[in-house]
C-alpha positions, 0 to 999 in steps of 0.5 A, a space after each residue: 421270375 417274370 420279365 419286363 419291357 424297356 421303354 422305346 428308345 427312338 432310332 432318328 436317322 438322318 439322310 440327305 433329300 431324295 431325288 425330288 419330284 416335281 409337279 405343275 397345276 393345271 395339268 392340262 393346257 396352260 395359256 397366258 394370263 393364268 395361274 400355275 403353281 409347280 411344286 416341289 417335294 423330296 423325302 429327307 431328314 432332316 426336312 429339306 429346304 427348297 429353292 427354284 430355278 429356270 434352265 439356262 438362268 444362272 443358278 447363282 444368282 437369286 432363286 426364283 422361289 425359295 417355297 416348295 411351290 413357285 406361283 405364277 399368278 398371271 403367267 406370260 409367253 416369255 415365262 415358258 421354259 424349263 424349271 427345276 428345283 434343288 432341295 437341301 438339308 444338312 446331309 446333302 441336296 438333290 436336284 430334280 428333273 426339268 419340269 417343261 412349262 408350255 403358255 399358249 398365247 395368240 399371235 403378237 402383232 406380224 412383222 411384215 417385209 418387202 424384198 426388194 426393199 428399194 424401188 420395185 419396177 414393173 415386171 420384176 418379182 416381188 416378195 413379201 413376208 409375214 413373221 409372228 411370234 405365238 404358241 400354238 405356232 400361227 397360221 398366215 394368210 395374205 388380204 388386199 385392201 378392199 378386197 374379201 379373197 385372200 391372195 395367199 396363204 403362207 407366210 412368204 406370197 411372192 408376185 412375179 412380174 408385177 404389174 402397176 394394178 398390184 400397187 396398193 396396200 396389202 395386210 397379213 393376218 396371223 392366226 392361231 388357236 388363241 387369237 390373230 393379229 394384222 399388220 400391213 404394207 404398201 406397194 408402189 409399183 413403177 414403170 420400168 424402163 420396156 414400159 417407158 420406150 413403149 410409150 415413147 414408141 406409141 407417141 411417135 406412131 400416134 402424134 408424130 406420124 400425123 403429124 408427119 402426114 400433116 406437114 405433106 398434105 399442107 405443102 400439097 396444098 399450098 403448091 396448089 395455092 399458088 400454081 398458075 391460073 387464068 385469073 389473077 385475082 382468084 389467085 391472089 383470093 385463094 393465097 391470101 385465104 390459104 394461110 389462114 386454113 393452114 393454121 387452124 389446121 395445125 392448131 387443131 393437131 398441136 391441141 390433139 397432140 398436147 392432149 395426148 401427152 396430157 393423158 399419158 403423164 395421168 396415166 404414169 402418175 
């Protein structure tokens, strides 16, 4: 009697890939110009074959990888974005979960505006602004040329009722975690047309009215050149000396009135 033991006989049962589990490396903050590697992993039978893919790509087009690990070697700001992967065998396949990978990266140089974009005349409002792409998202700030305070900060700086002493450059500096980056603008400010009739005002009231006064006061005077005395050759003296003084008179009020117009064109340009 007794009894005796068969050999083993192997059961190998065959099943489609599992859902996969996907993993990034590092697993902490991720910045531009490093290495990350996602893996992918599936339990199947036979061994799956693994291929990868960002969202909104057409997954019919190449594969990103066709290895269980998709490596970036320097990875880049545009590279951000969601990732998955598919593993197949013969019995099936399975996609897994979006794995999210977030690059951090400073500021790339701002775009800088100015609205209005045509002439900006004096006492209008205008608005500057300062866009700029990053991750974390950046902070702005607002500088003047050859000036430490900052203006403003934000990423739109408004002056309302601009003046000429705002014309000049000014620059905005985004910032964030990873760096900061500038650009600048110019603005020209010019007269409105208020300014304008306020000169052409003050020009009349400090060139013409004198000039005005002048005019009576040489009349005056040369009635009392020629008005009757006694002697007729003082008169004949005082008319002959009479023109002469008249002249430099009004010489002297010409020249003070084209110095003047002198100065207000330097003080319009």
């Amino acid at each position: 009697m007794g009894r005796k033991t068969s050999q083993y006989i192997f059961v190998h049962v065959k099943y489609p890939p599992q859902l996969p589990s996907v993993s990034v490396s590092p697993s902490a903050e991720i910045v531009e110009g490093s290495s990350v590697t996602l893996t992918c992993s599936s339990d199947a039978n036979p061994a799956a074959k693994y291929t990868w893919y960002k969202k909104d790509t057409n997954p019919n087009v190449q594969p990103l990888s066709k290895q269980p690990k998709l490596v970036f070697s320097s990875i880049q700001s545009y590279d951000s974005g969601e990732y998955y992967c598919k593993a197949r065998n013969t019995m099936g396949k399975k996609t897994s979960q979006y794995i999210f990978v977030h690059v951090k990266y400073p500021p790339q140089l701002p775009s800088v505006s100015v609205s209005p974009s045509a002439e900006i005349v004096e006492g209008s409002s205008v608005t500057l602004t300062c866009s700029s792409d990053a991750n974390p998202a950046a902070n702005y700030t607002w500088y003047k040329e050859n000036e430490d305070s900052p203006k403003a900060s934000g990423q739109i700086f408004t002056i309302t009722d601009i003046r000429r002493e705002h014309s000049g450059n000014y620059y905005c500096e985004a910032q964030n975690t990873r760096g900061r980056q500038n650009s600048t603008l110019h603005l020209a400010v010019v007269a409105g047309k208020s300014v304008m009739i306020m000169n052409i005002i003050r020009l009349t009231l400090v060139v013409l009215i004198p000039l005005f006064v002048l005019s009576l006061w040489m009349r005056k005077k040369k009635d009392l050149c020629f008005s009757t005395a006694p002697n007729e050759t003082v008169e004949m003296i005082k008319s002959d000396s009479c023109p002469d003084y008249e002249n430099i008179t009004a010489l002297r009020s010409i020249n003070a009135a084209q110095r003047y117009n002198k100065g207000e064109q330097e003080d319009r340009v």
